[in-house]
C-alpha positions in Angstrom: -38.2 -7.5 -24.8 -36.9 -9.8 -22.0 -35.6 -8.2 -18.9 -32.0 -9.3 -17.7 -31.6 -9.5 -14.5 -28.1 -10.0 -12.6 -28.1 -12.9 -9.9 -29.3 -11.4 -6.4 -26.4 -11.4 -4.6 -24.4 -9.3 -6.6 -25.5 -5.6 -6.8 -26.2 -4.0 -10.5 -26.4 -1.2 -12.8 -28.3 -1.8 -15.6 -27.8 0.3 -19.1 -30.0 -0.3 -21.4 -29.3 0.5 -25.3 -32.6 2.7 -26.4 -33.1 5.2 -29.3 -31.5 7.1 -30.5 -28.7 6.4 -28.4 -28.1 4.3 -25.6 -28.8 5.1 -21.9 -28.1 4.1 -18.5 -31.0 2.4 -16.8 -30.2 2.3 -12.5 -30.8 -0.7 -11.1 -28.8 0.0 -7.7 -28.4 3.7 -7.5 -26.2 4.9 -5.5 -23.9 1.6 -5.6 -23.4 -0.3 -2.2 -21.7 1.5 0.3 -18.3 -0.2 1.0 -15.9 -0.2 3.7 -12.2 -0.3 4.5 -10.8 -3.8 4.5 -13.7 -5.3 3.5 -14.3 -7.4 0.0 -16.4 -5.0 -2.4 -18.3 -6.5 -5.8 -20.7 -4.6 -8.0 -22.1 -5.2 -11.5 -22.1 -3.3 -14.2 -24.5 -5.0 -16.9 -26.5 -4.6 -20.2 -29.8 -5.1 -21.0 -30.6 -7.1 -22.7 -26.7 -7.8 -23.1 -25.1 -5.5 -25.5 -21.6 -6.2 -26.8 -18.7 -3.5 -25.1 -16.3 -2.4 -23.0 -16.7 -0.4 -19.3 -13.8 2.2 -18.2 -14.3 4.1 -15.0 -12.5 7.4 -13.3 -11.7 7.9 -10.1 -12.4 4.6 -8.5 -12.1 4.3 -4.7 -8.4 3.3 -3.5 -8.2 -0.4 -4.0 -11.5 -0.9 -6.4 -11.1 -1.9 -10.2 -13.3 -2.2 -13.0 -12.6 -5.1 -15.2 -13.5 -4.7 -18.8 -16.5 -6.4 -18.6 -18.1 -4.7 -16.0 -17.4 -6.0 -12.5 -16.0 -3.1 -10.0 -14.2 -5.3 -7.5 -11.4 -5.5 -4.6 -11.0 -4.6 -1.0 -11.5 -0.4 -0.7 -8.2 0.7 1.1 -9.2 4.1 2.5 -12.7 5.7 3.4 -14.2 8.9 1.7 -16.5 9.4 -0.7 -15.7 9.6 -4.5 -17.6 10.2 -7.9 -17.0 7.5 -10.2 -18.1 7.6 -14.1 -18.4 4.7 -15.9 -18.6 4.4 -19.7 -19.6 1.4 -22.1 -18.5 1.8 -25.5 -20.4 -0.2 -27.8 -19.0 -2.9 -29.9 -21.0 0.0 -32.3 -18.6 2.5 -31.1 -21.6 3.8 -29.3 -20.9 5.4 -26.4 -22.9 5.8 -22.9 -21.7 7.6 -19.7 -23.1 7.5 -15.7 -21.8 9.2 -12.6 -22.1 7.7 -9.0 -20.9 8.6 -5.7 -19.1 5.9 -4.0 -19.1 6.0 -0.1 -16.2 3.4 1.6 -16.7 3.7 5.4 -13.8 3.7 7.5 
């Protein structure tokens, strides 16, 4: 199987599909810590580049997750939060992983 790997200068998860049902695989975990007024990306992926869709809770004030899997924007207030994101499969599969979020002040 051939690894995907995002570009370098953009900070990942990876979930990989396995059996019998797919599971997250961290490739940056805990995500990047952000801060307040400053521009924020991270990556969700697949490997090796399953077909869904990413929804997230509780994403830091001014973060959003695009369907596709990028968490971007400028965080707008410090504090830490726990953020679950969840890929549901083009199989209606669904996979599910919670990280803590830290935005400086």
């Amino acid at each position: 199987m051939n690894d995907f790997r995002p570009p370098s200068f953009l900070p990942a998860v990876i979930c990989t599909a396995g059996s019998p049902s797919p599971a997250f695989t961290a490739f940056v975990d805990p995500p990047p810590t952000g801060q307040v007024d400053v521009p924020y990306s991270f990556w969700v992926t697949t490997n090796p580049g399953a077909d869904g869709t990413y929804t997230s809770t509780a994403l830091p004030a001014g973060l959003s997750l695009s369907t596709a899997g990028v968490i971007t924007g400028t965080p707008s207030a410090p504090g830490t939060t726990v953020v679950t994101i969840t890929l549901t499969s083009a199989g209606a599969k669904t996979v599910a992983k919670s990280f803590t979020f830290v935005i400086l002040p």
